[in-house]
C-alpha positions, 0 to 999 in steps of 0.5 A, a space after each residue: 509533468 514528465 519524471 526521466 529514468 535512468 533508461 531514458 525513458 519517462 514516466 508521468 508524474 502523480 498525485 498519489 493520493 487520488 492516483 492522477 496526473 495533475 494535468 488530469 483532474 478527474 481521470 486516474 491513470 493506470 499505475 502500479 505502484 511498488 513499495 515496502 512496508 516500512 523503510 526503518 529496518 536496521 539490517 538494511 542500513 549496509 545493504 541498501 542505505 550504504 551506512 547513511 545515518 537514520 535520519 537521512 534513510 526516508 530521503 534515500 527510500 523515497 529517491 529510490 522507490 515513490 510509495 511506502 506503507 507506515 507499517 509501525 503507524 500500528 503500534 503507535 501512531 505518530 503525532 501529527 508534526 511527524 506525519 508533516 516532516 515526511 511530506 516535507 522529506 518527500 518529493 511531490 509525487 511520493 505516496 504515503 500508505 498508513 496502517 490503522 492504530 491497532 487501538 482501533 482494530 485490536 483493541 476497540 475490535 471496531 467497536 466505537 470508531 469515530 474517536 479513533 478514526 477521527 484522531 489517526 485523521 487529524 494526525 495522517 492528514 498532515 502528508 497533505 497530497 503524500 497521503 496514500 490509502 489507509 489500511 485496516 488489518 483486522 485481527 485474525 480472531 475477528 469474525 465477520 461483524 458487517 455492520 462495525 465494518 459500515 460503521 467504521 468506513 463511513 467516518 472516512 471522507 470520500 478522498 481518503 482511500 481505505 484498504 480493509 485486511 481481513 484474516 477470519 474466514 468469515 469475512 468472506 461473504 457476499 454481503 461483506 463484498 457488498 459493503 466494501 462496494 458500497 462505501 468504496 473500500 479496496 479489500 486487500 489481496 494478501 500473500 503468504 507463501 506466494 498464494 492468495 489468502 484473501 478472495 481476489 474481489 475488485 471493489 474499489 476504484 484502486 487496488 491494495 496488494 500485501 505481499 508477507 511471506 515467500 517460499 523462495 530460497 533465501 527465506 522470505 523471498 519470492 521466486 520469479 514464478 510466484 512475482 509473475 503470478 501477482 502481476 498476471 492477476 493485477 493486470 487481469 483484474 484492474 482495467 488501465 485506467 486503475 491504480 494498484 498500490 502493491 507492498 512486501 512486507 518481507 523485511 528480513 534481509 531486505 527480501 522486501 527490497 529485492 522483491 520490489 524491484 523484481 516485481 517492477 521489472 516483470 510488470 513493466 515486461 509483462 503488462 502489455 496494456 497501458 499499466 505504468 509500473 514506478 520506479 524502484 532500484 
């Protein structure tokens, strides 16, 4: 199934979950998938939704943009009826990434996972097909404990993607490469300031981007050159035939949003393989 753009061109439509057109069971597209983390920004309500109430916001983001990361799932996590009301305010090919419940990482600091994995899943399964990765953000204080890190990415079924942030340097090691290998887990590329902070490891079978924090004039924007960089790296590191879900995470003055759609616009000019980048504004 074909989705039209505005420039008359077409772009495959996918099932954001596992990254594949639906006509393609078993092969995964290449895709750069370009959102924000968080759609429910008070000062974006003139700048991007036009003064449109609250309720109406997701519809206007998900037309516009066809995946976002639910950064507050964080601070608390939503019931499971919420979770289903965003897969029915969504269209098919939308992808829903979630943030862990802090309780999990910050609290629990890993410790004991199945009861806190096994409810954020009866919740976030809901989205049914929207459901995109799930990211870990470890607590900056957090040093490398490998075996919790096992520990918790096993309760995960083989279908739910899972992104792992960590912030201690610590975590970089071979043997945490190793088991984010292992149990297919993508660890998430991270910026602040437009440079890596994280190792730039492949180690799942899609790829997770966070961008937090440009150095661009306006504050927290990013600059063509920084935006260029991203792009170069992801088209060098994932092959075509690997989704890559990239989020900004700099709201203030809907930086997120302008970033986004600057991004989309190199990768779709910069990506001379076969890498799709989806729409945005």
């Amino acid at each position: 199934m074909m989705r039209g753009l505005a420039d008359g061109s077409a772009k495959p439509l996918i099932d954001r979950r596992t990254g594949m057109e639906p006509a393609a069971a078993g092969h995964i597209d290449g895709m750069i998938l370009v959102g924000t983390s968080g759609w429910q920004y008070r000062d974006w309500r003139d700048r991007f939704y036009g003064g449109l109430p609250q309720r109406c916001w997701l519809e206007h983001y998900a037309a516009r943009f066809v995946t976002v990361e639910v950064n507050n799932a964080f601070y608390r996590l939503p019931e499971r009826d919420t979770f289903a009301q965003w897969r029915a305010r969504t269209p098919d090919d939308f992808c829903v990434a979630v943030k862990m419940s802090r309780f999990l990482t910050h609290i629990k600091r890993l410790r004991e996972p199945t009861e806190p994995v096994e409810r954020f899943l009866s919740r976030a399964t809901a989205l049914g097909d929207r459901l995109g990765p799930v990211l870990l953000q470890l607590p900056p204080t957090l040093r490398a404990d490998v075996g919790a890190l096992d520990a918790t990415l096993a309760l995960f079924p083989p279908e739910v993607r899972v992104a792992v942030e960590p912030r201690h340097p610590s975590w970089w090691t071979d043997e945490v490469r190793e088991t984010l290998t292992k149990r297919g887990a993508a660890l998430c590329w991270a910026d602040r300031r437009g440079r890596p902070v994280t190792p730039l490891w492949r180690t799942a079978d899609f790829g997770y981007v966070r961008l937090h924090e440009g150095a661009a004039n306006p504050r927290p924007r990013y600059g063509r050159a920084a935006l260029t960089s991203w792009v170069d790296r992801i088209a060098t590191t994932y092959d075509d035939a690997t989704p890559v879900y990239v989020y900004f995470n700099n709201d203030p003055d809907a930086a997120a949003l302008t970033d986004a759609s600057a991004l989309a616009r190199i990768a779709t000019h910069r990506t001379h393989r076969t890498h799709r980048v989806t729409r945005t504004p």
